[in-house]
MITOR-114069 format. One record per residue (C-alpha): x, y, z. Coordinates in steps of 0.2 Angstrom, whole numbers, padded with zeros to 4 digits, always signed. Each point is the difference from the previous one (the first is absolute). Layout:
XYZ
...
//
This chain:
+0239-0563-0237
-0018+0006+0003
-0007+0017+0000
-0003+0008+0014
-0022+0005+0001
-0006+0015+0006
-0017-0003+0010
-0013+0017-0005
-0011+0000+0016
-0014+0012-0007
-0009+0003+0018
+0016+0006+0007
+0001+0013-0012
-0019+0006+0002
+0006+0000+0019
+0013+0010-0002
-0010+0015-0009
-0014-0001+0012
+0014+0002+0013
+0005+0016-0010
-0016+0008-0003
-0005-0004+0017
+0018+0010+0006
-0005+0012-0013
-0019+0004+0009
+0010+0001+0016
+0012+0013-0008
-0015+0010-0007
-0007-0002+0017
+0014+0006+0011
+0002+0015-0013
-0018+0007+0002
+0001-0001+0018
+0015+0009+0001
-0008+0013-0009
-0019+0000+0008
+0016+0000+0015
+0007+0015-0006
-0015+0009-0006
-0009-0004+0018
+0017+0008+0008
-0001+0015-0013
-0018+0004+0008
+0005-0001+0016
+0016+0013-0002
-0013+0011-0010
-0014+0001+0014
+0010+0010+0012
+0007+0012-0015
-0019+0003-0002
-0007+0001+0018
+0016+0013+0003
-0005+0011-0015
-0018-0001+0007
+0004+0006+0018
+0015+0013-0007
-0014+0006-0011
-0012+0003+0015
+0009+0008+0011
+0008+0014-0013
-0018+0003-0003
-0004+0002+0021
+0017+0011-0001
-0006+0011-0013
-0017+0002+0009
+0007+0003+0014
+0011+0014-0008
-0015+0006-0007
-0013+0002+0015
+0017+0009+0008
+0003+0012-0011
-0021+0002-0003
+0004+0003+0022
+0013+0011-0007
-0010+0012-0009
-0014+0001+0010
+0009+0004+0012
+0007+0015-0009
-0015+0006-0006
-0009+0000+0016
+0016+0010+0008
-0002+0013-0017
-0020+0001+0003
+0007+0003+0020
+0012+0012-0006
-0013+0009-0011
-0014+0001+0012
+0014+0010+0013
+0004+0010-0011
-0017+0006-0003
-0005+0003+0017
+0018+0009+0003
-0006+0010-0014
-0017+0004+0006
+0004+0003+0015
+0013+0014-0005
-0016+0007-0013
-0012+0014+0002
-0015+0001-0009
-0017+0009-0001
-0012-0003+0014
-0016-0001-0011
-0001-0008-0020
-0010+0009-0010
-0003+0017+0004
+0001+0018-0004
+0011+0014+0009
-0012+0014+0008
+0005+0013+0012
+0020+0000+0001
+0014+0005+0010
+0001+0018+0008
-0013+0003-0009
-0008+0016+0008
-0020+0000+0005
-0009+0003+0012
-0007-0016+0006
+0020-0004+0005
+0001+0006+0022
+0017+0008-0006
-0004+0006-0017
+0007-0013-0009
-0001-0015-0004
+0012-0015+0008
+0000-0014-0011
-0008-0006-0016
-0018-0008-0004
-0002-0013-0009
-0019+0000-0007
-0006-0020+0000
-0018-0007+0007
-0005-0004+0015
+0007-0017+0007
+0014-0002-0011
+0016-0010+0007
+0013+0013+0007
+0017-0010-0001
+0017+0003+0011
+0010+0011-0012
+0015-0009+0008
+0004-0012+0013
+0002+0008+0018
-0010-0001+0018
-0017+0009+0003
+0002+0012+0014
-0020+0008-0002
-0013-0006-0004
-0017+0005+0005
-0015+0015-0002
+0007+0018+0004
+0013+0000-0012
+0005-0013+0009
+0007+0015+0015
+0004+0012-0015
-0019+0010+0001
-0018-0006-0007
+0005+0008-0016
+0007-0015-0006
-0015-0012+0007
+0008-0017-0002
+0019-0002-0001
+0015-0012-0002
+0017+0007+0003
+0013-0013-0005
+0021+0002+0006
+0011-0007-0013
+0019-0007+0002
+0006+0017-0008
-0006+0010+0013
-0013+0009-0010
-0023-0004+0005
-0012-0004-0011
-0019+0007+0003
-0016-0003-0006
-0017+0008+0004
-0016+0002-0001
-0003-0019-0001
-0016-0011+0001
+0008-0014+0012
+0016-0001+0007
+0006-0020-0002
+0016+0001+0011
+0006+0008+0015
+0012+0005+0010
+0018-0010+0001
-0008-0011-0016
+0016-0002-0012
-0006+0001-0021
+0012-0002-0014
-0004+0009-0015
-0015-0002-0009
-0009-0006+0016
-0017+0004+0002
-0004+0011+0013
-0016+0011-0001
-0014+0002-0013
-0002+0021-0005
-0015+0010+0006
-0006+0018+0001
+0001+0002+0022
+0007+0013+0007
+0001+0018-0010
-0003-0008-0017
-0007+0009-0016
-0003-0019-0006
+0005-0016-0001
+0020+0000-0002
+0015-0007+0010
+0011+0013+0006
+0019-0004+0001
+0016+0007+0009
+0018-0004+0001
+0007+0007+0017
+0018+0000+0006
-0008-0001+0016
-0016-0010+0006
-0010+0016+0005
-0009+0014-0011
+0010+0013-0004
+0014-0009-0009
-0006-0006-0015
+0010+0004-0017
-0005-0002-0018
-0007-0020+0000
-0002+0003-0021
+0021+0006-0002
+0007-0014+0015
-0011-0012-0009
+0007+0005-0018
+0018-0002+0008
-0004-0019+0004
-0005-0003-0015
-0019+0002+0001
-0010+0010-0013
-0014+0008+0007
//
């Protein structure tokens, strides 16, 4: 009987391991670019992620500006309706005021008081002892109704005079001016300037003379010092 030989063919073998570590670099291959596969498909699910945070991220920040310049809008205009508000007040409240008709002055010759420079033997209103040419204001807001030299139609005594009506039904006068800056029909409010004092007409010097009236006309006049005390002026 003869034994069977078994034939070693050493470049099959070497064939076969090339063949392996070939399929091996392939499988080394296939796995990277599976991952560099999966990486570049991870980028491209992350970019729009990112570019939506970015424009999210804008446009809270336009909203909250936008809030903001609205309620900045908000406030201003609130403030300028209070500054409004304020200022209406203010006039209402001037307007309803009484003050004196000359800043810095002295009292002189006063009401009733008897003498005989006074036509009727006393005197009908009170003096307010100031320089000449200094500014004679409205003691309250009303319409002029005289104006002019003679007393302005209430006698030369007076020289130059203002008689002003006021809503309440009472007349404001002053004499004895240098110049007469309004005139007949002319509406002040108070404080307005009207007339700078003097020393015409019968004058023992420069001074303004000053009436309240219940009519428009001499004659009428009442205590200008006690009706001013009672709306709140100190004289």
């Amino acid at each position: 009987m003869s034994k069977r030989t078994q034939s070693h063919r050493p470049g099959t073998s070497m064939l076969r391991k090339r063949a392996a570590v070939v399929a091996a670099g392939f499988g080394v291959s296939a796995l990277l670019g599976t991952g560099a596969a999966v990486a570049d498909s991870a980028d491209a699910t992350a970019l729009p992620g990112i570019a939506s945070s970015s424009v999210e991220a804008q446009a809270t920040a336009q909203a909250k500006a936008a809030d903001n310049a609205a309620k900045a809008k908000k406030e201003a205009e609130v403030k300028k309706k209070a500054a409004e508000a304020k200022k209406k007040a203010a006039e209402e409240k001037k307007a309803k005021s009484w003050i004196d008709p000359v800043k810095d002055y002295e009292l002189s010759a006063g009401y009733s008081q008897g003498g005989a420079m006074w036509a009727s033997g006393h005197h009908s209103g009170q003096d307010f002892a100031v320089p000449v040419g200094t500014d004679v204001s409205a003691v309250h807001g009303g319409t002029v109704v005289k104006a002019g030299g003679n007393g302005a139609g209430d006698g030369a005594a007076y020289g130059n005079a203002i008689v002003i009506k006021h809503s309440d039904g009472t007349y404001s006068q002053y004499a004895h001016l240098s110049k007469i800056d309004v005139k007949v029909g002319d509406t002040v409010t108070t404080g307005d300037h009207i007339a700078l004092s003097g020393d015409t007409g019968n004058s023992s010097g420069p001074h303004l003379h000053f009436e309240i009236r219940t009519t428009a006309d001499y004659g009428s006049a009442v205590n200008p010092v006690s009706f001013l005390k009672k709306e709140g002026v100190s004289v």
